[in-house]
C-alpha positions as CSV (number, residue, x, y, z in Angstrom):
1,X,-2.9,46.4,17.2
2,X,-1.4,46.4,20.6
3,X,2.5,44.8,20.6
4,X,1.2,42.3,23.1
5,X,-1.2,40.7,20.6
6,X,1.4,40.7,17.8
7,X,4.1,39.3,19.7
8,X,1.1,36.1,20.5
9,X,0.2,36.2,17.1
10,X,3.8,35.5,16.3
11,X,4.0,32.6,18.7
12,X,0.9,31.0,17.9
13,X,1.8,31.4,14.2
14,X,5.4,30.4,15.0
15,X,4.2,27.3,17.2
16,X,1.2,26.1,14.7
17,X,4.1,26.5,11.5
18,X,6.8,24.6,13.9
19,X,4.4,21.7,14.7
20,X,3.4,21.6,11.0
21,X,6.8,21.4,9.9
22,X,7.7,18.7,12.1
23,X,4.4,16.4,11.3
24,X,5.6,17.3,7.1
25,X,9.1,16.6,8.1
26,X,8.3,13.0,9.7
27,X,6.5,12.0,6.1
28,X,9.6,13.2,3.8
29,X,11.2,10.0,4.0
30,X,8.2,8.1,3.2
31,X,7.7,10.4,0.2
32,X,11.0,9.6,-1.0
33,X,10.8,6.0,-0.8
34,X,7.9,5.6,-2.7
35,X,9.7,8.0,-5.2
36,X,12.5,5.8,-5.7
37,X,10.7,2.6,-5.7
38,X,7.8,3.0,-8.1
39,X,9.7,5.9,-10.4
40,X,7.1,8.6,-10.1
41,X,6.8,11.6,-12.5
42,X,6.8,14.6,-11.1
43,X,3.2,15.0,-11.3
44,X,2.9,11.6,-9.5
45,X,5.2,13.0,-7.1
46,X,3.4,16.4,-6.5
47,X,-0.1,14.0,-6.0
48,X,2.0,11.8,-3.1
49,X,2.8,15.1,-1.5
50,X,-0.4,16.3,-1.3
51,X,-2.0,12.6,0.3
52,X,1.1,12.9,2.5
53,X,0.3,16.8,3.4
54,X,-3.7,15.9,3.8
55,X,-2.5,13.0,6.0
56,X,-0.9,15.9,8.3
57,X,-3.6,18.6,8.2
58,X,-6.8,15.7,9.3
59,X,-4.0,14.4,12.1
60,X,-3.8,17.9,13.3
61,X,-7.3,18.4,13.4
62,X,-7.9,15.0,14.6
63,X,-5.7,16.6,17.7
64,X,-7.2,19.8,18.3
65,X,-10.5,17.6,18.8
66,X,-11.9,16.3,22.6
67,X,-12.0,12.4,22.0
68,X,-11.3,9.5,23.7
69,X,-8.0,7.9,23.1
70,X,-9.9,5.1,21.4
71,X,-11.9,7.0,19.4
72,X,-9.1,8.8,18.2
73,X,-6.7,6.0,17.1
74,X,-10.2,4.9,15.4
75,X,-10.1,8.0,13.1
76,X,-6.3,8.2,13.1
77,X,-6.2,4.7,11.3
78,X,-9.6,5.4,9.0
79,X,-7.0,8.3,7.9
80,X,-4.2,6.4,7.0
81,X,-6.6,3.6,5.4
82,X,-7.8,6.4,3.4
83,X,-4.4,7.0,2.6
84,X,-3.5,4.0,1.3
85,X,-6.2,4.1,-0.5
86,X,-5.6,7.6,-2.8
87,X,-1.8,6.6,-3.1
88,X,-3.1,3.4,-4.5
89,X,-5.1,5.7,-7.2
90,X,-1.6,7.7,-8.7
91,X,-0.1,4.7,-9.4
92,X,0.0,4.1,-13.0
93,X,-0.9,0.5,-14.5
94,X,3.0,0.1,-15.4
95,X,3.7,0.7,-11.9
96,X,1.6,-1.7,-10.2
97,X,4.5,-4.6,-9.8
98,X,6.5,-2.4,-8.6
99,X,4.7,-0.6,-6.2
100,X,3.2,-4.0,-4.8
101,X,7.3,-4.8,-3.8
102,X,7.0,-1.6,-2.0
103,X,4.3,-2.2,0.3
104,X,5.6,-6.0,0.8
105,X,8.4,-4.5,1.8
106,X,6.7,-2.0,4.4
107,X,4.9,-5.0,5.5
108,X,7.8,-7.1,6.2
109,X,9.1,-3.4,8.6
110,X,6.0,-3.6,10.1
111,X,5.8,-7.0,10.8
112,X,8.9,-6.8,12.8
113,X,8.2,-3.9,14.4
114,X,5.1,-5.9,15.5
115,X,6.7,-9.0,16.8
116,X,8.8,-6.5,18.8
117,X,5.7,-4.7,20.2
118,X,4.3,-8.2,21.0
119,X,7.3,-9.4,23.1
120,X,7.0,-5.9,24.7
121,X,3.1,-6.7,25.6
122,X,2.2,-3.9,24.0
123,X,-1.9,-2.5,23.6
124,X,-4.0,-3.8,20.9
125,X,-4.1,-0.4,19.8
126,X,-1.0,-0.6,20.0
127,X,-0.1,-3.0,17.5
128,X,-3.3,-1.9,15.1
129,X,-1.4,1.1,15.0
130,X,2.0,-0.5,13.8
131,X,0.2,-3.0,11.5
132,X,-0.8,0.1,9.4
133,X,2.2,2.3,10.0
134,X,0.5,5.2,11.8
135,X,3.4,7.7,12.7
136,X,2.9,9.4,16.4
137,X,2.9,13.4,15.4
C-alpha cells in the first residue's frame, strides 16, 4: 500500500472515529441522568448505552443519506421515538415511578426550551424537534 493511501486511510478513519466520539460524547450526560434517577444495574446500564450508541450509528447513517431536510428530521424523530420506546423496555416494574419523574422532568426542559423557540419564531420542525429532545450531531 502506497503511503498516500495510508496516510487517507488514517484521516478518514481519524475523522469517521472523531465524529463518532463527538455524537457518543453529546449522549453521556443523558446516560448518566437516567443512571442516577431510576438506579439502573449495570446491566440496565450496559442496555441504555447501547439504545444511546444505536441512536448515534442510525443518526450517522441518517447523514451520509441524500434527503430532504424534511424527510430527514421525519426519520431523525421516528429514531428517537423508537428510542424512547426501547429505554421504556429496560426499565424494571420497580422502576416505573421513578422513571416516569424523569421524563416529567425532561418534559418540563423541553417545554421551556419550546416557549423560548416560540418567542424566537422558530420552524415547526423546529419545535417538533425540541418537543422530543432531538440533539443536532
Amino acid at each position: 500500500m502506497k503511503l498516500s493511501n495510508l496516510l487517507v486511510l488514517i484521516l478518514l478513519t481519524f475523522t469517521a472515529a472523531t465524529v463518532h466520539g463527538q455524537s457518543i460524547k453529546d449522549f453521556r450526560k443523558d446516560i448518566k441522568d437516567i443512571k442516577k434517577a431510576v438506579d439502573l444495574s449495570e446491566r440496565q446500564t450496559e442496555k441504555v448505552t447501547a439504545v444511546y450508541q444505536k441512536i448515534v450509528d442510525d443518526l450517522i447513517q441518517l447523514k451520509s443519506m441524500n434527503y430532504s431536510d424534511e424527510e430527514y428530521r421525519k426519520k431523525r424523530r421516528s429514531v428517537y421515538h423508537g428510542a424512547e420506546f426501547s429505554l421504556a423496555q429496560i426499565i424494571r416494574e420497580d422502576q416505573k415511578a421513578s422513571y416516569d419523574l424523569y421524563k416529567r422532568s425532561l418534559r418540563e426542559q423541553r417545554a421551556k426550551k419550546l416557549n423560548k423557540l416560540r418567542k424566537q419564531k422558530a420552524s415547526n420542525d423546529d419545535l417538533m424537534d425540541a418537543e422530543i429532545g432531538v440533539k443536532q450531531i
